[in-house]
Every structure is written in structure tokens, then in C-alpha cells.
LOKOL-449878 format. One line per field, with one value per residue (C-alpha): residue in one letter; x, y, z. Coordinates in nm, 3 decimals. Example, Ala and Ser with C-alpha at 12.3 -4.5 7.8 and 13.67 -1.06 7.14 Angstrom:
<atoms>
resn [a; s]
X [1.230; 1.367]
Y [-0.450; -0.106]
Z [0.780; 0.714]
</atoms>
This chain:
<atoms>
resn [x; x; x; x; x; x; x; x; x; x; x; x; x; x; x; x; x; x; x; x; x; x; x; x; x; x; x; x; x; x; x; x; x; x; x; x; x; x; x; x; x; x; x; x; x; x; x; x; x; x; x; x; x; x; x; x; x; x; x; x; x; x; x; x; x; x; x; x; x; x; x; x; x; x; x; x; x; x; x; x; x; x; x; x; x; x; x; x; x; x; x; x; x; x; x; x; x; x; x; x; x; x; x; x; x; x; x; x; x; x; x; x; x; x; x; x; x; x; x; x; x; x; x; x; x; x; x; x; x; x; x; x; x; x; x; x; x; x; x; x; x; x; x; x; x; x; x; x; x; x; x; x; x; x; x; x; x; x; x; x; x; x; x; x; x; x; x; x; x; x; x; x; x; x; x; x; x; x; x; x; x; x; x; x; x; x; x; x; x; x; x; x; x; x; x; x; x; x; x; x; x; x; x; x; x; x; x; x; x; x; x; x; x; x; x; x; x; x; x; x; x; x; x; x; x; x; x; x; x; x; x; x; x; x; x; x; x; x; x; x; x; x; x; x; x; x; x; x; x; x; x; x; x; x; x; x; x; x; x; x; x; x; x; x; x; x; x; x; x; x; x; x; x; x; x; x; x; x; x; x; x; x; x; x; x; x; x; x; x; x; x; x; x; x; x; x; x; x; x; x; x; x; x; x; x; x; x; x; x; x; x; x; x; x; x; x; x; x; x; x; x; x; x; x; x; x; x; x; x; x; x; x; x; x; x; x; x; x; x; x; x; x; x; x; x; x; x; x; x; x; x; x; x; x; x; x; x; x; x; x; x; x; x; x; x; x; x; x; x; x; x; x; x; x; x; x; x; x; x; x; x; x; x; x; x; x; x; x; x; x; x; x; x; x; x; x; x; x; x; x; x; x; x; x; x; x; x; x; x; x; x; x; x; x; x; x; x; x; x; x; x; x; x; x; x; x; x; x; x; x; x; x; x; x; x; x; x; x; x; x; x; x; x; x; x; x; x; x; x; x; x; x; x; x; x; x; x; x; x; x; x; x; x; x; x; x; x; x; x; x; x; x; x; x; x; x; x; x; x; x; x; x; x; x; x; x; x; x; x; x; x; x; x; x; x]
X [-2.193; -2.111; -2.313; -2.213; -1.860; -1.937; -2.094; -1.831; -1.506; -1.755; -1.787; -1.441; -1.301; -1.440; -1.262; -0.957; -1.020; -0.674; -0.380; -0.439; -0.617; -0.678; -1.008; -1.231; -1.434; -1.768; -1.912; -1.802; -2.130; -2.239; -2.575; -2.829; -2.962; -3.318; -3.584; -3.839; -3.869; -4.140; -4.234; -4.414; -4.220; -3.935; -3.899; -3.521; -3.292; -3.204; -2.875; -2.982; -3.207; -2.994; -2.724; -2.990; -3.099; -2.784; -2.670; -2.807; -3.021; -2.930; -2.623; -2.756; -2.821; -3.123; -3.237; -3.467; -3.717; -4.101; -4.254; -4.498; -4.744; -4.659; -4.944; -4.772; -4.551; -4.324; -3.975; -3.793; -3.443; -3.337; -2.975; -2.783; -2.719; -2.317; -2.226; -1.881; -1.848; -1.476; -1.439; -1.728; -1.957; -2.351; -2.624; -2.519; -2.841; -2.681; -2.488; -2.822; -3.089; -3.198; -3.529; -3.421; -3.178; -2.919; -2.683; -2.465; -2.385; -2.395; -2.678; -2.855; -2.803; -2.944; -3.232; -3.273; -3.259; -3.438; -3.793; -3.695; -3.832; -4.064; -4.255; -4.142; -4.309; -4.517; -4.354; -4.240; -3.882; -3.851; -3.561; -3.497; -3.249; -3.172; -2.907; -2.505; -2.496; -2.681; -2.904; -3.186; -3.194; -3.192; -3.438; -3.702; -3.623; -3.672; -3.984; -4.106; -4.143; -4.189; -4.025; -3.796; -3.711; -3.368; -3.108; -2.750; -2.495; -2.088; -1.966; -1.900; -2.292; -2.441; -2.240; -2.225; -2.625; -2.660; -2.501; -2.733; -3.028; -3.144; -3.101; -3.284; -3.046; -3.031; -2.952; -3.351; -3.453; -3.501; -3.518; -3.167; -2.913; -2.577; -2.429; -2.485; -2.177; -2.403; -2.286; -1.923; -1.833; -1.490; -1.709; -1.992; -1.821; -1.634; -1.929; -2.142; -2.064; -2.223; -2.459; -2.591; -2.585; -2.677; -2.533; -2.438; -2.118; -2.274; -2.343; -2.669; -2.464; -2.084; -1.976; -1.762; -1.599; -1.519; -1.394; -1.139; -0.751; -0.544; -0.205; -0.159; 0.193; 0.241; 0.365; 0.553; 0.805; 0.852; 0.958; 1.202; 1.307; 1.369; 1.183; 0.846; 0.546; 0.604; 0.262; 0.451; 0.561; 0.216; 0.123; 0.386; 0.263; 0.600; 0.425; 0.499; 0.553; 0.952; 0.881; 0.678; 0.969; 1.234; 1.052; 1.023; 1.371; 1.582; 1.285; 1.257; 1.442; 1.501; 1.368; 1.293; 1.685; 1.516; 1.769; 1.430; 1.139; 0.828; 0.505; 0.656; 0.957; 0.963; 0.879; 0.847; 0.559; 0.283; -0.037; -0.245; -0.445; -0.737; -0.514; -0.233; -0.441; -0.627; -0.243; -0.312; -0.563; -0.340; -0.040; -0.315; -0.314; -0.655; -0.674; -0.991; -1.132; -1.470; -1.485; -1.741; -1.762; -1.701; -1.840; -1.536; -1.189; -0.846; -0.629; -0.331; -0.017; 0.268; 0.552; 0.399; 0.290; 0.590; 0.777; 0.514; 0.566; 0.911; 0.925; 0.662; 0.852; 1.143; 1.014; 0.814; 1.112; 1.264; 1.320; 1.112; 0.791; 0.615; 0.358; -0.033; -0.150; -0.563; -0.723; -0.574; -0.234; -0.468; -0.356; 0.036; -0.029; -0.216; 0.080; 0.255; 0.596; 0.501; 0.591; 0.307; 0.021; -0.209; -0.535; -0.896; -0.990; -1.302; -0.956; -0.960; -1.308; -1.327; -0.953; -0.745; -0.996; -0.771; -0.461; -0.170; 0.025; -0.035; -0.116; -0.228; -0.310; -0.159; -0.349; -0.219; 0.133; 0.148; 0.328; 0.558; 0.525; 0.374; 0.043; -0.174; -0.356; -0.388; -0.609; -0.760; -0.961; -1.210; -1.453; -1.816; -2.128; -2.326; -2.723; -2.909; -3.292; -3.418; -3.591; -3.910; -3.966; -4.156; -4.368; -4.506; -4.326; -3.975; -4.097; -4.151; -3.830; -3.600; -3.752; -3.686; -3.346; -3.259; -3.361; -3.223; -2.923; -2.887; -3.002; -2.710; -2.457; -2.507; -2.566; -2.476; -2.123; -2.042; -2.156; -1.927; -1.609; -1.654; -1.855; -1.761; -1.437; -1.331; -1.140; -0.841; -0.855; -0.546; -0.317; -0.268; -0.452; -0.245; -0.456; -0.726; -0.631; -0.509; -0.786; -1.011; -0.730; -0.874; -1.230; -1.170; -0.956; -1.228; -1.305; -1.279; -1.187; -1.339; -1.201; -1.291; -1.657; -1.743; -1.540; -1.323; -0.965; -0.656; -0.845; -0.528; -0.251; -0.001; -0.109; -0.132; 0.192; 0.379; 0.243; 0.354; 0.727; 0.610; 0.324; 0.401; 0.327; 0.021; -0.088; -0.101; -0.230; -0.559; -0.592; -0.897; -1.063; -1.048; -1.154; -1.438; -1.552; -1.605; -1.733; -2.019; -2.075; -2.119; -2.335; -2.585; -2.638; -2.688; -2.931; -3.083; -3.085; -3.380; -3.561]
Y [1.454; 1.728; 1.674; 1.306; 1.393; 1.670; 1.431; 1.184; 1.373; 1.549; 1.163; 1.023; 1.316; 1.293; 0.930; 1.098; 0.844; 0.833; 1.010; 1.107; 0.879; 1.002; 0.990; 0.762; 0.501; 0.664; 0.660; 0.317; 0.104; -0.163; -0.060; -0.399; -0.446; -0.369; -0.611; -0.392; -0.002; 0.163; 0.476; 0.637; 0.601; 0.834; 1.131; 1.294; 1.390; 1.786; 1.746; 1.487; 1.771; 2.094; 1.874; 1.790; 2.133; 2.262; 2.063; 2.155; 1.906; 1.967; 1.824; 1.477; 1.192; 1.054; 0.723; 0.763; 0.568; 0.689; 0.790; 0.481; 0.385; 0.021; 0.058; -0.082; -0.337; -0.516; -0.558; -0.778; -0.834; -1.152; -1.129; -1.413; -1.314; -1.376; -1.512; -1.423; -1.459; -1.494; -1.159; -1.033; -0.922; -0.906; -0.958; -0.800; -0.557; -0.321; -0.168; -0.142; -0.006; 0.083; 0.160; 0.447; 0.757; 0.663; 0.949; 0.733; 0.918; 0.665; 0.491; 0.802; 0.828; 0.468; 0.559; 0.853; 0.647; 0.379; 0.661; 0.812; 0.477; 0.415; 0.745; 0.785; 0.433; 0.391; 0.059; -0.104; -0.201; -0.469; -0.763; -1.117; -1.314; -1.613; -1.828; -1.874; -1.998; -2.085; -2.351; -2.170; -1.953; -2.256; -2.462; -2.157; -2.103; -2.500; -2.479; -2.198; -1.966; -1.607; -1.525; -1.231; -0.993; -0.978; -1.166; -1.064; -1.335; -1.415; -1.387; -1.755; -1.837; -1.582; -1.648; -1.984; -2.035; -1.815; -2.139; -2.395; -2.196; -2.022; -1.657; -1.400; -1.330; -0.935; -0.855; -0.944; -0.630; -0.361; -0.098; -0.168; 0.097; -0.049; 0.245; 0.418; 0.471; 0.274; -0.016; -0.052; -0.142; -0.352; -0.560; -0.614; -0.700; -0.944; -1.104; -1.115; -1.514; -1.574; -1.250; -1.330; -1.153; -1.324; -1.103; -0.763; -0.603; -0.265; 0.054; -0.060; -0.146; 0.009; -0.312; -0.410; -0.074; -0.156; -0.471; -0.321; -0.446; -0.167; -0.095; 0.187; 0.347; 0.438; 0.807; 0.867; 0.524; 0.699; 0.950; 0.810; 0.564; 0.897; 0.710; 0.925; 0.784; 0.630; 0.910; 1.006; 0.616; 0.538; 0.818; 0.703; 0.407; 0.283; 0.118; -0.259; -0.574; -0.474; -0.113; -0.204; -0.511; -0.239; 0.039; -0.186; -0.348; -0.299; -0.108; -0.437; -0.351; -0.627; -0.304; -0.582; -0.756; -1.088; -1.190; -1.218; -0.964; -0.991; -0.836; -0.592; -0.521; -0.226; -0.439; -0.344; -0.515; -0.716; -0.895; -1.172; -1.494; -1.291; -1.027; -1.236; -1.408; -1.051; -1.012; -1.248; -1.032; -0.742; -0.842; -0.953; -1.331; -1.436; -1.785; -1.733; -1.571; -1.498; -1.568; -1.515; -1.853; -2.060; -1.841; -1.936; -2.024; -2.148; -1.900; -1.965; -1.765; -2.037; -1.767; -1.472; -1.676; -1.837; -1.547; -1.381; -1.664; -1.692; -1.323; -1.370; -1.671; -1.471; -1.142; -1.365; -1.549; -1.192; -0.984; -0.734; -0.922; -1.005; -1.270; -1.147; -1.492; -1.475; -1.174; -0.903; -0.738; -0.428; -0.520; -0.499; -0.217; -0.037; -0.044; 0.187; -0.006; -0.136; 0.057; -0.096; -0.324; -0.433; -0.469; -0.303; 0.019; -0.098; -0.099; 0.231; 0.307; -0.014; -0.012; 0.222; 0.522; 0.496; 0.568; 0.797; 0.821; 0.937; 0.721; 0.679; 0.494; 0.314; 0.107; -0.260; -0.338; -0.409; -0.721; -0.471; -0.157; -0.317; -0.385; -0.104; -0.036; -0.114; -0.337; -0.352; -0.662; -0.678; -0.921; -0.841; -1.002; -0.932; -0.891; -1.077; -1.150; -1.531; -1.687; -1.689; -1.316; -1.315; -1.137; -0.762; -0.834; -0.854; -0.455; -0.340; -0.502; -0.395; -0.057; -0.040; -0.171; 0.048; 0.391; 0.287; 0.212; 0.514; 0.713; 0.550; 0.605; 0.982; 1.037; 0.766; 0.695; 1.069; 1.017; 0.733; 0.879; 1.267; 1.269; 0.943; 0.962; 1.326; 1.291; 1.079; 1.334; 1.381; 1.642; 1.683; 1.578; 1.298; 1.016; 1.107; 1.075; 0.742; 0.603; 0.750; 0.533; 0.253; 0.301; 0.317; -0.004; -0.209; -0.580; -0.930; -1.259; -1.464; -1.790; -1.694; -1.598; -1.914; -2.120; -2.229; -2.417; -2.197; -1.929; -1.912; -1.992; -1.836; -2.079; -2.364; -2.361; -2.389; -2.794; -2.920; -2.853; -2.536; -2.352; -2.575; -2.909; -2.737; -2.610; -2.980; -3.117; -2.938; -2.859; -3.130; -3.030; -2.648; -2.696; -2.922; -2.694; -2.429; -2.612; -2.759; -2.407; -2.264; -2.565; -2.472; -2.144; -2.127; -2.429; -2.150; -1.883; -2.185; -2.165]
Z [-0.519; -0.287; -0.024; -0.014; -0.021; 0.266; 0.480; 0.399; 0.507; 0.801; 0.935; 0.847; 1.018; 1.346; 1.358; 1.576; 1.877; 1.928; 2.188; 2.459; 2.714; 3.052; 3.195; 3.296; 3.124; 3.248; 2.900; 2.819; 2.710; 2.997; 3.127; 3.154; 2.875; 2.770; 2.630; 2.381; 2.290; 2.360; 2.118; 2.370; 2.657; 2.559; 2.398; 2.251; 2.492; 2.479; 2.349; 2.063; 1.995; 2.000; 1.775; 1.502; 1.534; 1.432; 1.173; 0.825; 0.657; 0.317; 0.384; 0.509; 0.289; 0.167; 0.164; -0.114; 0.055; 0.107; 0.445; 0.483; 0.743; 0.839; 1.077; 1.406; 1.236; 1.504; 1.344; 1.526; 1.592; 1.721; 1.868; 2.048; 2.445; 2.523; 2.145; 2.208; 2.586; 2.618; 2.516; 2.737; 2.440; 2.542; 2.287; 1.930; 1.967; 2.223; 1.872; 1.705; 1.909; 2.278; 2.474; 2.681; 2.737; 2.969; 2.934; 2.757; 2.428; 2.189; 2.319; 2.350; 1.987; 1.905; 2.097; 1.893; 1.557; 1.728; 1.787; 1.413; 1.295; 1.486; 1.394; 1.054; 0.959; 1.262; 1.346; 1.688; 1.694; 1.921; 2.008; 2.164; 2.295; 2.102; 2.289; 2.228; 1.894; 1.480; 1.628; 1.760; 1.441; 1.155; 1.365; 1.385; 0.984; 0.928; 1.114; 0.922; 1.193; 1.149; 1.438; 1.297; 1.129; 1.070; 1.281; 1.439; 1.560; 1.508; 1.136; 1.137; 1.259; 1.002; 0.658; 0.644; 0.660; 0.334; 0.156; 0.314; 0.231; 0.545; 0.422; 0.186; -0.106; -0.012; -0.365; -0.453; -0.190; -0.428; -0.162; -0.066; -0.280; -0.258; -0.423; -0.040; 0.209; 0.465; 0.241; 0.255; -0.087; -0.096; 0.186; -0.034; -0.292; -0.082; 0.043; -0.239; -0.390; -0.720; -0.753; -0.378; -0.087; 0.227; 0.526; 0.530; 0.731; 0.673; 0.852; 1.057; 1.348; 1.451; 1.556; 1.180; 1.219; 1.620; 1.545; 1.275; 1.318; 1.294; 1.409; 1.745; 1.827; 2.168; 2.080; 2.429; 2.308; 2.038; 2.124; 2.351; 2.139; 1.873; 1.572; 1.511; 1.405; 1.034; 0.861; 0.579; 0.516; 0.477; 0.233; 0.022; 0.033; 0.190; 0.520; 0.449; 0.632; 0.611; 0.683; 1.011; 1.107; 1.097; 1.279; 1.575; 1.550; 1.879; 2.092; 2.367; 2.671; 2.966; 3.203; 3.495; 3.441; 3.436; 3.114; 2.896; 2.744; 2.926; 3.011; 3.210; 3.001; 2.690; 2.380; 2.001; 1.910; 2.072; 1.933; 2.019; 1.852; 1.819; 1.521; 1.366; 1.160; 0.970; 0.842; 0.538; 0.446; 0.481; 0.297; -0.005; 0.074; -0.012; -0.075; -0.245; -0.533; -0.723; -1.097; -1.335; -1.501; -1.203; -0.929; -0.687; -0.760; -0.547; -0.612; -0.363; -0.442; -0.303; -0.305; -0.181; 0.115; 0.159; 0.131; 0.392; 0.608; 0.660; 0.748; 1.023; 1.169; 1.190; 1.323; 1.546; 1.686; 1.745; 2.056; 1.923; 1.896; 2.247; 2.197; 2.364; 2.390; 2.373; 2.310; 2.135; 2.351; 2.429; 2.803; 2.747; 2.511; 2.830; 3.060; 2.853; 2.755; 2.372; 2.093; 1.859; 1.860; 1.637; 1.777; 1.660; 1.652; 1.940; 2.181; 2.186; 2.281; 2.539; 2.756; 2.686; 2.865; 3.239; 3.009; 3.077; 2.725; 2.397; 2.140; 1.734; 1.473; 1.190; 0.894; 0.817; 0.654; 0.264; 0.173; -0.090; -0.236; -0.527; -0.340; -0.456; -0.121; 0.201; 0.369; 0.704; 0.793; 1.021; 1.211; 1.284; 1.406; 1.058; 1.032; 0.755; 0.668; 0.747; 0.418; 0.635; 0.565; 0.227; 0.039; 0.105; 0.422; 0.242; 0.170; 0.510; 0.628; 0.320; 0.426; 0.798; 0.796; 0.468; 0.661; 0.978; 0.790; 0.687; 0.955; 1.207; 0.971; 0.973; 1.311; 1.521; 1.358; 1.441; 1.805; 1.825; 1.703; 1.821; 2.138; 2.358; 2.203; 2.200; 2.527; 2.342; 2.070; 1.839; 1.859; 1.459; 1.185; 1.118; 1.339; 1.157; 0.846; 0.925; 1.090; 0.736; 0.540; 0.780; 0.759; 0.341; 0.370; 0.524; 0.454; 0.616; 0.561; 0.271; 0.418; 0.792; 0.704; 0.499; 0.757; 0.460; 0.470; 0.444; 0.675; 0.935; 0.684; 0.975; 1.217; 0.984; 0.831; 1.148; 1.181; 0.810; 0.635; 0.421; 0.218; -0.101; 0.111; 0.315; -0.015; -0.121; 0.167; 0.174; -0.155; -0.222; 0.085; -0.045; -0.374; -0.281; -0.036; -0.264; -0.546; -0.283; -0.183; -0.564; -0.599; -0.312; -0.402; -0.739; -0.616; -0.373; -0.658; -0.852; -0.580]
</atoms>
């Protein structure tokens, strides 16, 4: 227990991403991508070397998993090219693995876990492009195909074929340990629906953690504004949707004299349609929960989101609250001039590198003080095993993805928060601790994943006369949705 909770506070605390933001996005990660490792071709770079060298191994996890000889096994990783392309993201596999030192710390680091496989189980870790969207996947898993391994696509793709039977239940792989940090555990538990397990928003790739929403104060408007940065409101456990409403209140400026608060205007708060939704989450609105007996139940609270609601509407309507558009307000945030944002933690690391001002990090508002903790919600593009993998091969791949799983979480995690982003490093502790309180807080959206009703209940509610008559209105559709859902996996779960 002491090593795991020395390697757990030695990761968590190289999370300070944060202040201050001045040079250049050299490091940032958008190299061409490659097409297959090679073992042989590459050897570790010096520095991967002298690191591991110097970091005791007694402290390191174990897997628990036996040195075997796969003898040349080709795991493959099939990984849609451009899933996301509005927001520029390239083929999910750049998170997960590369085929050659570029200099680029991270990936330097994935190419160290990537030859760690290889020649601990004397496998060949390869990858493919497989197109913009769940097609290509289902039809090579209705054909029968053994065409991969494992594959990695948008949330939406991946959980919603678990249901309709496309997935290996990853509760059945008995080398996976789900008592293991690489497994987050409130996102597990989230996930799993009925005892299954079909997709995984766990430590093999960075990208859940990148694609956190968190909250970042521009330090610099604080200060001039005279209002601090709210750290000791969120270790009381005082940071809540009221808190965060009147720390902003009155910071918008008309700087420009135009007679209304724009882009280039000091505002209090700024977000896009890419964040507002993850609030629900936040403030503990999940329409959605698992029960024993039934598997899934509606469980819609009618006042809390009402009363969550009409606070939004109002703050929204406000002075104080500058509406991103698409995307995420990382841009406005950039220019220097908004107090907060909520965005994702990947903001950091991707666009704020050419930044003059100092900045942190905040987690998520509560909906009261009567919410026990806080909650960050994230999006991710989740990995999961096709049903096509079977027998002694559902071994070699629990086993691969199990140790490389572990592997990336203690030393490519570290990469990503000390060494590519130790040049916006904190000045106190406090970022850090915040940003731990995010990694902690970790889970996503029930109703997003499983492309249920009531997954954008902010949205929503603005086209019908209130949460009691939206409530109504899809109710059916909700409950029927679920109940088909229960039906097809415990159907799966017969075989």
C-alpha cells in the first residue's frame, strides 16, 4: 500500500500544467503519423534511459502478469483516421503507441512502452486506419473477421456497440485487475451496465484525462480584478454553482466602448457547446442510474434540475457570461481578457503554449454544499476488444493491453504532465492539488456514452416550457431505451 500510494501522489503531483505559458508549442504532438512499429528498428532514446535508470523500481507497480513468449504475435490496433475532424484530432493511436523517437517527449515515451512490449512478450504491435466512423468496425465483426485486436474510436461509436453485441464483455478477461489505478474506478463503475464491461476509459491511452472539463482562472484578472483564486473554497468544499456565479459577477468590461461584451472585451466567464453540457454531470444530474434488480433505472430529479436550470439561464443571460460558440472558449480564454473558462485540461497542453499570463486550475462547481464531491466529466475516444477475439487469443490480448496499461500509466502519464508540460509550471502547490482533485473526480456521461435521451438536459430544456414538461415528454422514449438496452445485454451475457 505504500508503494501504490508513493507512485500515486509521485504521478498526481507532476499534474501542475498550469501558469505560466510562454514558450513555444515546439513539443506540441503533430508529426505524420506512422503506420507499424518495428522492434528492431529503434532502440531507447538516452534520456528515456537515464530517467528509468534513476527511478527506483521498487517503487513501480506491478502488473502481476507473467513474462510470456507470444512468439511474434501481431496485436493490432485499429483506430479511425480524422474521427473527430472538426476539432482537428488524427487517428486515436497517436495517444497509444508510435514507431520511432522523434524528440517529442511524450511520444518518445510511447515509443518506449511501445518496444517494452514488444520484447517483454515478443509481440509486434502494429495499427490501421479504419475510416471516420462505427461502420467499418461492426461490418468486419459481422463478417467475422479477425482483423483486430482491440479498437479505438469516439465514445459515442465505441459504447453503444457493447449493447448490440459487437464487444467482449471485459469483465470475462481474467488478466484484467480492476482494483489497479490504470483503471479509473468511479469510470468503471460508471460504465459497467449489468455486470458488463464493454469499453474501457482507462489509463492505456492519455486521451480521457486530456479531454477532462475543468475550470482555468486567468491569475493576472485576478489579480486586477482583487478576487484571488477561490483554493481554499474548494477545500471546503464551498466551490458551487453559486460560489463560481458570484466569483465572476461584475468582471466584463466594455474595454472596446462598443455598448456590448465581446470577444475582445474583459469577460467573467466564457465556454462553448463542446463544455456546457459536462455541467449536469457536475452539479450530480444524472438522469440515469444502475440498479441491482432492474439493471437500469430513470432516475430524473425534476427540482434539482429545475432549480439547476433556471440558474444557468440566468447566469447565461448575464453580462458576465460570454458565449464560445463551437469548440470550447480556449481561443477567448488565450487573449488574455476572461477571468474563467471551463474547458479540458488537453487546453492546456494544445493552445495555450504562445501564452503571456498566468493561469490555473479549478475542478467543476457542486450544485450545493450538500453534494459530497466533486465531479469532473470527461469525453474520450475509449478502446474495447471486438467479440471476434476468442479463445487462447482473448489471453494474449487481455495480456498485452493489461501490461501496456500499466506500463503507460507509470511512465508515460508522468512524461505528459512533468516534461512537455513543465514550462507552464505552477508557482505554488495549489494547481496541483487541484488538478489531483480533477484527476480523482473523473467520469463521463452515462446518457452521452449510450447516446441516451436527457444527455443535454441544458440544451433541451430551452425548446419546451420547463424540466417537469420535458421530463414528460421523453419520458417513454427514455425508459424504453433503457429497458431495450438491459434486454440486449443480459441477451449478450447467454451467449
Amino acid at each position: 500500500m505504500k508503494k501504490l500510494t508513493a507512485c500515486l501522489l509521485a504521478l498526481l503531483m507532476l499534474l501542475p500544467l498550469l501558469l505560466s505559458c510562454s514558450e513555444s508549442a515546439e513539443n506540441r504532438q503533430n508529426e505524420p503519423e506512422p503506420q507499424k512499429t518495428d522492434a528492431a528498428a529503434a532502440t531507447p532514446s538516452p534520456d528515456s534511459e537515464a530517467e528509468s535508470e534513476t527511478e527506483p523500481e521498487e517503487t513501480l507497480l506491478s502488473d502481476g502478469l507473467p513474462d510470456t513468449n507470444f512468439d511474434g504475435y501481431t496485436f493490432r490496433v485499429a483506430s479511425g483516421t480524422g474521427l473527430d475532424s472538426t476539432a482537428g484530432i488524427p487517428s486515436a493511436h497517436f495517444m497509444l503507441m508510435t514507431d520511432d523517437y522523434s524528440g517529442v517527449p511524450v511520444k518518445d515515451a510511447l515509443r518506449d512502452s511501445t518496444l517494452y512490449i514488444e520484447n517483454r512478450f515478443n509481440v509486434n504491435l502494429t495499427y490501421m486506419d479504419y475510416g471516420n466512423g462505427g461502420g467499418a468496425y461492426t461490418a468486419s465483426i459481422k463478417a467475422g473477421d479477425d482483423a483486430f485486436d482491440i479498437l479505438i474510436a469516439p465514445d459515442w461509436v465505441v459504447y453503444t456497440m457493447g449493447p448490440q453485441g459487437f464487444l467482449l464483455d471485459m469483465k470475462t478477461v481474467e488478466q484484467f485487475d480492476f482494483s489497479k489505478p490504470w483503471w479509473p474506478p468511479i469510470m468503471t463503475d460508471t460504465l459497467t451496465v449489468c455486470g458488463s464491461l464493454y469499453a474501457a476509459s482507462s489509463y492505456l491511452t492519455y486521451i480521457g484525462l486530456h479531454w477532462t472539463r475543468a475550470l482555468m482562472v486567468n491569475k493576472d484578472v485576478a489579480s486586477e480584478l482583487n478576487v484571488g483564486v477561490p483554493y481554499d473554497t474548494v477545500r471546503e468544499g464551498g466551490w458551487t454553482l453559486d460560489a463560481l456565479m458570484s466569483y465572476v459577477e461584475g468582471a466584463s468590461a466594455d474595454l472596446n466602448g462598443n455598448g456590448r461584451i465581446d470577444g475582445s472585451d474583459r469577460n467573467g466567464y466564457t465556454t462553448g457547446n463542446g463544455t456546457s453540457y459536462c455541467l449536469q454531470e457536475s452539479v450530480g444530474i444524472s438522469p440515469y442510474a444502475h440498479d441491482e434488480e432492474a439493471g437500469l433505472i430513470l432516475n430524473f430529479d425534476v427540482d434539482r434540475t429545475d432549480t439547476f436550470i433556471s440558474k444557468m439561464r440566468t447566469f447565461m443571460s448575464s453580462a458576465d457570461y460570454l458565449d464560445a460558440g463551437d469548440g470550447f472558449g480556449a481561443g477567448l480564454f488565450r487573449q488574455g481578457k476572461t477571468l474563467l473558462v471551463l474547458g479540458q485540461i488537453g487546453d492546456a497542453y494544445d493552445i495555450y503554449s504562445g501564452c503571456d499570463f498566468a493561469y490555473g486550475f479549478l475542478p467543476c462547481p457542486k450544485f450545493d454544499e450538500l453534494q459530497e464531491s466533486y465531479i469532473n466529466c470527461c469525453t474520450d475516444e475509449p478502446w474495447a476488444i471486438p467479440t471476434t477475439v476468442a479463445g487462447e487469443q482473448i489471453g494474449i490480448v487481455g495480456t498485452i493491453v493489461e501490461a501496456m496499461s500499466c506500463y503507460n500509466y507509470q511512465h508515460v502519464l508522468p512524461v505528459y504532465f512533468d516534461v512537455s508540460m513543465k514550462r507552464r509550471m505552477a508557482d505554488s502547490p495549489d494547481d496541483a492539488e487541484m488538478l489531483q482533485l480533477i484527476a480523482d473526480t473523473r467520469t463521463t456521461s452515462f446518457a452521452y456514452a449510450f447516446d441516451l435521451t436527457f444527455k443535454n438536459i441544458l440544451a433541451d430544456v430551452g425548446d419546451v416550457s420547463g424540466v417537469s414538461s420535458y421530463l414528460a415528454k421523453s419520458q417513454k422514449i427514455a425508459e424504453r431505451q433503457i429497458a431495450n438496452m438491459v434486454k440486449s445485454i443480459q441477451k449478450n451475457q447467454k451467449g
